[in-house]
One Martini backbone bead per residue (centre of mass of N, CA, C, O) as a GRO file, in nm:
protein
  349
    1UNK     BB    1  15.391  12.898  11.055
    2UNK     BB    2  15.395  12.743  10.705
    3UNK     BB    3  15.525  12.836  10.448
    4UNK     BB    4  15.409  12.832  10.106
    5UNK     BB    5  15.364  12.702   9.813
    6UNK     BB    6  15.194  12.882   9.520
    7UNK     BB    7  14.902  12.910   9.348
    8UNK     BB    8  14.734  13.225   9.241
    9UNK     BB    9  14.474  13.385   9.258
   10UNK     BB   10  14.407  13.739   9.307
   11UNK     BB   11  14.161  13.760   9.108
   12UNK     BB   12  13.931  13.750   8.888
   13UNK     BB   13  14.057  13.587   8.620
   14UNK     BB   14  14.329  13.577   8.687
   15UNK     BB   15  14.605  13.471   8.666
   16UNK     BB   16  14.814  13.211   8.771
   17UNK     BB   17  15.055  13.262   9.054
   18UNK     BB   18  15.312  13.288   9.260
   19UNK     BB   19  15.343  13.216   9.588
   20UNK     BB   20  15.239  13.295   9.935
   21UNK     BB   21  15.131  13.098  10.210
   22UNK     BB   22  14.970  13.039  10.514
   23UNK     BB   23  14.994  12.761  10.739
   24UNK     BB   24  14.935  12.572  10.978
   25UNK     BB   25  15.003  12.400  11.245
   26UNK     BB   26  15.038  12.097  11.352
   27UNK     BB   27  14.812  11.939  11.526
   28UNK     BB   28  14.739  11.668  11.746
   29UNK     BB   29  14.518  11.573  11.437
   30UNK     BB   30  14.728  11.600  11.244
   31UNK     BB   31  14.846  11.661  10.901
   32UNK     BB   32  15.127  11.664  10.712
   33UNK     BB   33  15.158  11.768  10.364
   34UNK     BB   34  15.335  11.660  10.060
   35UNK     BB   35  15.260  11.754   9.767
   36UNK     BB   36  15.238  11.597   9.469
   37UNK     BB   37  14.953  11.588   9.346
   38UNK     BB   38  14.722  11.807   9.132
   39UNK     BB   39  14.364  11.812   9.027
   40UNK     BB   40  14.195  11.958   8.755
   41UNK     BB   41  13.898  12.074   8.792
   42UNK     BB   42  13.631  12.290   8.628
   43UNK     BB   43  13.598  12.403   8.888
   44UNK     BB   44  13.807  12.576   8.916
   45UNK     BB   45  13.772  12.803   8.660
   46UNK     BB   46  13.511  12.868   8.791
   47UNK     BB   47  13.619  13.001   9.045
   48UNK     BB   48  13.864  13.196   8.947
   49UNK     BB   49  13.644  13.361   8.737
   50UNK     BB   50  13.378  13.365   8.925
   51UNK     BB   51  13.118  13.213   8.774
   52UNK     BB   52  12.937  13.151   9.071
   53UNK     BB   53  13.030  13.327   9.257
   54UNK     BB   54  13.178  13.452   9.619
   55UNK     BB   55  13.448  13.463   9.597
   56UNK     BB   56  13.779  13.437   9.706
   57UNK     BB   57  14.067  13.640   9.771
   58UNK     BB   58  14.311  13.481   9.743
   59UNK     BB   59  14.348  13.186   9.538
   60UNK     BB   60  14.356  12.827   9.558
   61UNK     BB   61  14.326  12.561   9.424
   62UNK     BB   62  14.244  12.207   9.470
   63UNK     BB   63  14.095  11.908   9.544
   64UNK     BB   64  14.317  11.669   9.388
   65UNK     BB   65  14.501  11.477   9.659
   66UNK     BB   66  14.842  11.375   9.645
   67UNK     BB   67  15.061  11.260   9.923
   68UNK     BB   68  15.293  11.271  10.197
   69UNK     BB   69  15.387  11.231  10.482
   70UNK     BB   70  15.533  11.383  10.740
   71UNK     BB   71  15.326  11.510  11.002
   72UNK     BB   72  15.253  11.401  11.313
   73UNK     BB   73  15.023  11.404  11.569
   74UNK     BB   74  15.031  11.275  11.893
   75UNK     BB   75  14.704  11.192  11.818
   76UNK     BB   76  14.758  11.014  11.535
   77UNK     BB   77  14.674  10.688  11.424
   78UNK     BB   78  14.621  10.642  11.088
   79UNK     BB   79  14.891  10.791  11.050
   80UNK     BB   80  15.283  10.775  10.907
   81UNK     BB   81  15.520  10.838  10.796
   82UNK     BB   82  15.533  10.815  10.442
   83UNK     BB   83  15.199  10.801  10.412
   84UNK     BB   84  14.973  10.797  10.157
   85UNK     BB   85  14.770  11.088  10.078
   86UNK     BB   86  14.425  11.218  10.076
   87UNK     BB   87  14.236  11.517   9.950
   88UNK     BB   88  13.936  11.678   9.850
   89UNK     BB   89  13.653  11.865   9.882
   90UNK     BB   90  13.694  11.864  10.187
   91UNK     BB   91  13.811  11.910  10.588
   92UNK     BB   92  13.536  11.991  10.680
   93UNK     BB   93  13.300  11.975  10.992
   94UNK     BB   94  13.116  11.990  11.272
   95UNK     BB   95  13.018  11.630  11.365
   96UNK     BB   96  12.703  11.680  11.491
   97UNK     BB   97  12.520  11.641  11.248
   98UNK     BB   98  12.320  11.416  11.097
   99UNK     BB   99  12.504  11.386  10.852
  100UNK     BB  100  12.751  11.331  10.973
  101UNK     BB  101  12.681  11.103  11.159
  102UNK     BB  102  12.619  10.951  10.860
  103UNK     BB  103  12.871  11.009  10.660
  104UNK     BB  104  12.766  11.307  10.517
  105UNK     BB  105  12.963  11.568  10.521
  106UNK     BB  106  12.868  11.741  10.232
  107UNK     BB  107  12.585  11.780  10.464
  108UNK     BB  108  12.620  11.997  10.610
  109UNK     BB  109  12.429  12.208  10.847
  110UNK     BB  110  12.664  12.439  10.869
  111UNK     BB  111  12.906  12.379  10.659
  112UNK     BB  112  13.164  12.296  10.449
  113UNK     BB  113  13.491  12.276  10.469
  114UNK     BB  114  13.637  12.329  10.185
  115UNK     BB  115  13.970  12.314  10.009
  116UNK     BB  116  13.853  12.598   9.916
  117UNK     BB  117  13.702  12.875   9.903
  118UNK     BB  118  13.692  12.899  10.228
  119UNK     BB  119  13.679  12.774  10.564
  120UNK     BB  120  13.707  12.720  10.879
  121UNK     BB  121  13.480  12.628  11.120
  122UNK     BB  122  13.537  12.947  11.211
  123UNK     BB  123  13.483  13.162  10.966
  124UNK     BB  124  13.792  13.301  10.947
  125UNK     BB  125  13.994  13.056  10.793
  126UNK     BB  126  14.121  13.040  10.501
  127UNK     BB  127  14.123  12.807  10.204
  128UNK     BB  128  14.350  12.614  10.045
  129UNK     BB  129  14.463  12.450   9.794
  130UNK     BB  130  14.660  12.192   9.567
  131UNK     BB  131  14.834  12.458   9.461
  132UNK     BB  132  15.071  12.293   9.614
  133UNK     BB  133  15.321  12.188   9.860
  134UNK     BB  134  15.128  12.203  10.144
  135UNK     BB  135  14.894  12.052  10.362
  136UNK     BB  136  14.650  12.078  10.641
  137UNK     BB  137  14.505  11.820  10.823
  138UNK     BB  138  14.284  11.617  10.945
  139UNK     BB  139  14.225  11.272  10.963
  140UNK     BB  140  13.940  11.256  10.943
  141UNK     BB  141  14.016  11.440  10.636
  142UNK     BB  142  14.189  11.168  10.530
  143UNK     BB  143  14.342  10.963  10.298
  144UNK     BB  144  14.402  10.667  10.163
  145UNK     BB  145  14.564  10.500   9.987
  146UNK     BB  146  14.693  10.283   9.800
  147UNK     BB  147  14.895  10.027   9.695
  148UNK     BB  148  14.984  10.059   9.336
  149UNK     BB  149  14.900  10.315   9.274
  150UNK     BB  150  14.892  10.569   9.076
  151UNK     BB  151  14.957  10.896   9.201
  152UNK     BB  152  14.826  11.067   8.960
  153UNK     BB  153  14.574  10.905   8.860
  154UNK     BB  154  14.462  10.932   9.173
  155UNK     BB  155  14.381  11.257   9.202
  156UNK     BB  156  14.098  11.230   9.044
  157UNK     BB  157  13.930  11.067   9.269
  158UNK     BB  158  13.876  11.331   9.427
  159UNK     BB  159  13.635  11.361   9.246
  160UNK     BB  160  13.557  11.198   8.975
  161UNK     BB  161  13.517  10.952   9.114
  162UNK     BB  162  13.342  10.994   9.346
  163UNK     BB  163  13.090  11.063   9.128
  164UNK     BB  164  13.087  10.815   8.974
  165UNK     BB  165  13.027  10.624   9.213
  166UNK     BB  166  12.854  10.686   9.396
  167UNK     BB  167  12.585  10.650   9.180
  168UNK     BB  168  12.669  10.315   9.148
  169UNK     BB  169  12.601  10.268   9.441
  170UNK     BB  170  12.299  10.390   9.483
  171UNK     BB  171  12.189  10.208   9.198
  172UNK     BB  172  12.344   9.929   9.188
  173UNK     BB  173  12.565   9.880   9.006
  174UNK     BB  174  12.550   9.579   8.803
  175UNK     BB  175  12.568   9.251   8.664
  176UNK     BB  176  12.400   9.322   8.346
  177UNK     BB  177  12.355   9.638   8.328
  178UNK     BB  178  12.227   9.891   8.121
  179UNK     BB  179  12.480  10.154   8.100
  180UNK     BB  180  12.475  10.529   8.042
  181UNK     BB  181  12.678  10.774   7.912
  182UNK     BB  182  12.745  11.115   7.940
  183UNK     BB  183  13.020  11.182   7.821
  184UNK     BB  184  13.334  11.210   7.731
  185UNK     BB  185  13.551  11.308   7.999
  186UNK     BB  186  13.614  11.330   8.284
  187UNK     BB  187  13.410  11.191   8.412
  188UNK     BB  188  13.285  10.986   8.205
  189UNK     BB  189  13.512  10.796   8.202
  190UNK     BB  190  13.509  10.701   8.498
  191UNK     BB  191  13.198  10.580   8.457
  192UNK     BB  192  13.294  10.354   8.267
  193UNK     BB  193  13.516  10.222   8.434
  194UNK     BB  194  13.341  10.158   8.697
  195UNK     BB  195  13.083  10.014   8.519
  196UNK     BB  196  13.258   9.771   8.409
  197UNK     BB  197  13.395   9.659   8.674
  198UNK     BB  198  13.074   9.559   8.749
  199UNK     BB  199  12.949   9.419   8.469
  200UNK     BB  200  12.860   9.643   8.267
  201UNK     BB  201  12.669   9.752   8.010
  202UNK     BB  202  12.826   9.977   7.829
  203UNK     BB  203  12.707  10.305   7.684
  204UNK     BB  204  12.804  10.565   7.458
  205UNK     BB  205  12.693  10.935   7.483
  206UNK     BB  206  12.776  11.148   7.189
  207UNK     BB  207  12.827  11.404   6.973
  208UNK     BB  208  13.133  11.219   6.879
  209UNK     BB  209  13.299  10.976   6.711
  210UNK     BB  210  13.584  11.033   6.813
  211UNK     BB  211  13.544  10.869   7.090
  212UNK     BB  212  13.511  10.548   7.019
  213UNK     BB  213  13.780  10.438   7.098
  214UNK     BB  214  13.830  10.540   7.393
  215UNK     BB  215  13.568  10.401   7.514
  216UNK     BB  216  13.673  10.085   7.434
  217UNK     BB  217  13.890  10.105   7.605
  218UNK     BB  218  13.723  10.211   7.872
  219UNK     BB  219  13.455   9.964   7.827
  220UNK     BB  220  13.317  10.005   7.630
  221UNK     BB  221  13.032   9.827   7.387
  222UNK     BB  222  12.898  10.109   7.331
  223UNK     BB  223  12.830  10.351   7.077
  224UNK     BB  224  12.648  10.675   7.037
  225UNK     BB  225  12.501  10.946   6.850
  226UNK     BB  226  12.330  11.205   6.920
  227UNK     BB  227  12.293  11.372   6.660
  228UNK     BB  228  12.095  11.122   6.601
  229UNK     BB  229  11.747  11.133   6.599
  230UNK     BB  230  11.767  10.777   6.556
  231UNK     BB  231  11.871  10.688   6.827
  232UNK     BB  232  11.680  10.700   7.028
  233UNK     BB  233  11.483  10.499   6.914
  234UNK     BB  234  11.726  10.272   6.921
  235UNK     BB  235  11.718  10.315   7.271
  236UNK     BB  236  11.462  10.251   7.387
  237UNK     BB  237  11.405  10.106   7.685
  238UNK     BB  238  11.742  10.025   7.769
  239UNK     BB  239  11.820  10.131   8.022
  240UNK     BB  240  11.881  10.133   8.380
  241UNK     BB  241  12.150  10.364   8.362
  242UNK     BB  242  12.203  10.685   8.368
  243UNK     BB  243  12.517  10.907   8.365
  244UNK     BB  244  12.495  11.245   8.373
  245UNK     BB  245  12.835  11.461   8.257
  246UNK     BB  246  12.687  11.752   8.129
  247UNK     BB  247  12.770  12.107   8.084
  248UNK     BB  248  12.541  12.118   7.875
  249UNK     BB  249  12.262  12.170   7.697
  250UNK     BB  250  11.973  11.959   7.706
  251UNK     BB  251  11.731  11.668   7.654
  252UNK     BB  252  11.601  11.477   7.859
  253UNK     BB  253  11.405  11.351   7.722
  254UNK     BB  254  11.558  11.177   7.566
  255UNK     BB  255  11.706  11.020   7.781
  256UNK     BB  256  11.465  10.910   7.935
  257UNK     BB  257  11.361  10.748   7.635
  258UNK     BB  258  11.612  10.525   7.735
  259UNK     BB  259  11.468  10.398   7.950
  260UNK     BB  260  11.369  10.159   8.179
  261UNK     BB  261  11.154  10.036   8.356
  262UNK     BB  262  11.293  10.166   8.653
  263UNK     BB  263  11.458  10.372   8.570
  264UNK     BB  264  11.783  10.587   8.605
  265UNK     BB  265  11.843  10.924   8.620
  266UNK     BB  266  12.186  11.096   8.643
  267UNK     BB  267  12.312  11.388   8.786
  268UNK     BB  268  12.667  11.574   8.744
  269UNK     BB  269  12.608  11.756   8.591
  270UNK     BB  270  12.578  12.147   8.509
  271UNK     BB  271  12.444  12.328   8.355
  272UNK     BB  272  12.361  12.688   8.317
  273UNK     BB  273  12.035  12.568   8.250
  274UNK     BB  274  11.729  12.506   8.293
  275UNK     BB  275  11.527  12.243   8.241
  276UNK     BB  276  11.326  12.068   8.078
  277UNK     BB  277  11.014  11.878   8.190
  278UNK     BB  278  10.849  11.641   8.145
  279UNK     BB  279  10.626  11.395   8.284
  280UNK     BB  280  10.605  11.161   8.090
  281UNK     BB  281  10.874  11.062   8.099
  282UNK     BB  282  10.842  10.966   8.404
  283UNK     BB  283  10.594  10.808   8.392
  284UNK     BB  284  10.633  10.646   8.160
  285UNK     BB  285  10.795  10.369   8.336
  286UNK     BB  286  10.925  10.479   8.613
  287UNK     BB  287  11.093  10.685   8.617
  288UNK     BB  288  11.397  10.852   8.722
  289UNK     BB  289  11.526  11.167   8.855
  290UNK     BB  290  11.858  11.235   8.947
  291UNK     BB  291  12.119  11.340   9.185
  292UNK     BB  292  12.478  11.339   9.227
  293UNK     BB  293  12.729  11.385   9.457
  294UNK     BB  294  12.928  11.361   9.639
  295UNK     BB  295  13.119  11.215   9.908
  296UNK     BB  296  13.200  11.083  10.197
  297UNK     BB  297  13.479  10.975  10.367
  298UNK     BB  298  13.381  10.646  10.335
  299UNK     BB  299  13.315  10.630  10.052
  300UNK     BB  300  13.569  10.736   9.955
  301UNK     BB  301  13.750  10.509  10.075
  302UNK     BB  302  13.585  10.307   9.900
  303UNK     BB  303  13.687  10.404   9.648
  304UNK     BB  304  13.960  10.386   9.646
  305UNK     BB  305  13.973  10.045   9.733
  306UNK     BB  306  13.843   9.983   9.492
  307UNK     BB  307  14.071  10.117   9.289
  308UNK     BB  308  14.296   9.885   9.422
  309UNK     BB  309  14.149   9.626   9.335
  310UNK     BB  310  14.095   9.757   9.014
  311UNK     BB  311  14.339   9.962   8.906
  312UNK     BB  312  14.195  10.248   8.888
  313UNK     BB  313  14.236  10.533   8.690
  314UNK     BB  314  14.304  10.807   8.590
  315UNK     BB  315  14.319  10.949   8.295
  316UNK     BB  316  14.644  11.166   8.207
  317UNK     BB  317  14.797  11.495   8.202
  318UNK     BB  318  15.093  11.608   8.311
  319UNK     BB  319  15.219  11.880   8.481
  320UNK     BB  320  15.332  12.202   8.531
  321UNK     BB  321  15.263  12.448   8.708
  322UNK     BB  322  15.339  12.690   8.487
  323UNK     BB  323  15.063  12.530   8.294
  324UNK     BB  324  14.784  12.620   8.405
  325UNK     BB  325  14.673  12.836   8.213
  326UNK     BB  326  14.667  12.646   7.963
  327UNK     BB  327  14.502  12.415   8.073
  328UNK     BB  328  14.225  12.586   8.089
  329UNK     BB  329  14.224  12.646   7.792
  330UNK     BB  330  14.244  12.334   7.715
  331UNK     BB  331  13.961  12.246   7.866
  332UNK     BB  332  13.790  12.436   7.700
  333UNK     BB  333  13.867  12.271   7.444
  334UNK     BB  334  13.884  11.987   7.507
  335UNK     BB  335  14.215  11.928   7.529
  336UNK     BB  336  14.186  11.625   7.684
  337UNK     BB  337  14.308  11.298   7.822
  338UNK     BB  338  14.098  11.363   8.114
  339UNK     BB  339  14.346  11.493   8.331
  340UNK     BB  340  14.493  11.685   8.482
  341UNK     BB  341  14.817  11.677   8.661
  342UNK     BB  342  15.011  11.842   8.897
  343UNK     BB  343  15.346  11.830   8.935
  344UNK     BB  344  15.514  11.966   9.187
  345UNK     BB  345  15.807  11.978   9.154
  346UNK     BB  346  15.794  12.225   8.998
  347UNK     BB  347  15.848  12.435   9.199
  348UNK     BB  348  16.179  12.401   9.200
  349UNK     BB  349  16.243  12.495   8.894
   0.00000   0.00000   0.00000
């Protein structure tokens, strides 16, 4: 067993401190990374302070992960020591129900083995996630990075990259389709980047005029504040896809009433509340509203390449491991633009 140095929740709401737990040894099909960069995702400080039930401690947080190949399984073709790879939201999965043999492995009928807070396949060895200096994964559930990216920015693209990347290819954003983003966030940033990249026409929905400086740099086009009730009629029936990455409660309804006839809102927040929902919101114009998760494995390598082809990372603010508790509370105050990345290298100061 692999002794291995980490930040980890005792219990639910602790604060997270140094630790050590064992990794396994690298089997014939795995490697072992040595992790550089983990980023921050808003879903950990949910799952460390149990706000969201069931959380197993002691835990270690992380699922958005950059580091180099230090050792190979004797069977493993993918990867060579020295090689930049990244590891996700989850490490494992069946491998033989429907979902995972289409490349779907997120839709485990089984259950995705996730990279913390959950188990292995095995339903009785625990994941610690990427708050960590060394994690051993299999290789099919392991990524290749792009060679050129930087490797700090590129650590949120497995969790925010993915998520906002996802829906704009299910609904297939295209040059000169009008994308609305609600939110500029961790989230928010990267689907601006990224159907920018695409030749959509951007405009950024937010409570507030302080990012329309922000939105326009990272290629948004038009920036309008909502909180101003005469936005909405003034954005009427104009989008093809609205990207909704807001998890504060709103009226979906009004945003709904900003598509375009066969226009599509997807949701990748996640609200407290359920939300109330006219049936005439999505009649009147045969709008549709849609979720969407992370992705496979294909589409996750998908998503770096395409990130490698057209330079994109994550906005970052590159942190020491020992000031993740403080990192918490100013995501809490929305204090960061737009994603926390610690550099493990502080593991050894």
């Amino acid at each position: 067993m692999l002794k291995t140095s980490v930040y980890a929740a005792a219990t639910a709401g602790a604060r997270l401190a140094p630790s050590t737990i064992e990794r396994r040894d690298p089997g014939p099909k795995d490697v072992l990374i040595e992790i550089l960069y983990s980023g921050i995702c808003h879903s950990d400080v949910h799952q460390a302070r149990d706000e969201w039930g069931g959380a197993t401690f002691p835990m270690v947080p992380g699922h958005e992960i950059v580091g180099r190949v230090t050792q190979v399984g004797k069977d493993v073709t993918k990867f060579a020591i020295g090689d930049h790879a990244a590891v996700g939201c989850f490490v494992d999965s069946c491998r033989v129900c429907g979902p995972c043999r289409e490349g779907y492995e997120q839709f485990c009928e089984q259950g995705v083995a996730y990279t913390y807070n959950s188990t292995e396949m095995d339903r009785e060895t625990p994941t610690y996630g990427g708050y960590s200096t060394h994690i051993v994964v299999r290789e099919d559930y392991t990524l290749k990075v792009p060679s050129g990216l930087d490797l700090a920015g590129a650590a949120p693209l497995l969790c925010a990259g993915i998520t906002t990347y996802s829906p704009l290819r299910q609904f297939a954003c295209k040059k000169g389709d009008r994308v609305a983003v609600v939110g500029l966030g961790g989230l928010g940033h990267m689907a601006v980047k990224l159907a920018a990249s695409m030749g959509a026409e951007v405009t950024v929905l937010s409570t507030s005029r302080s990012k329309e400086a922000d939105a326009r740099r990272l290629g948004a086009q038009g920036f309008e504040v909502t909180k101003d009730a005469s936005t909405f009629q003034k954005l009427a029936n104009r989008f093809n896809l609205i990207v909704d990455t807001v998890s504060a409660p709103h009226d979906l309804n009004a945003y709904l009433g900003t598509l375009h006839h066969y226009g599509t809102m997807v949701l990748v927040g996640v609200p407290p509340e359920d939300a109330r929902l006219a049936a005439f919101s999505l009649i009147l114009g045969n709008r549709r509203l849609a979720g969407s998760n992370i992705g496979g494995i294909a589409e996750t390598q998908e998503m770096l390449n395409y990130c490698g082809e057209h330079g994109i990372v994550a906005d970052v603010e590159t942190i020491r491991v020992q000031d993740v508790n403080e990192a918490y509370e100013r995501m809490l105050k929305n204090d960061v633009r737009y994603r926390f990345v610690i550099d493990t290298a502080s593991f050894k100061v």
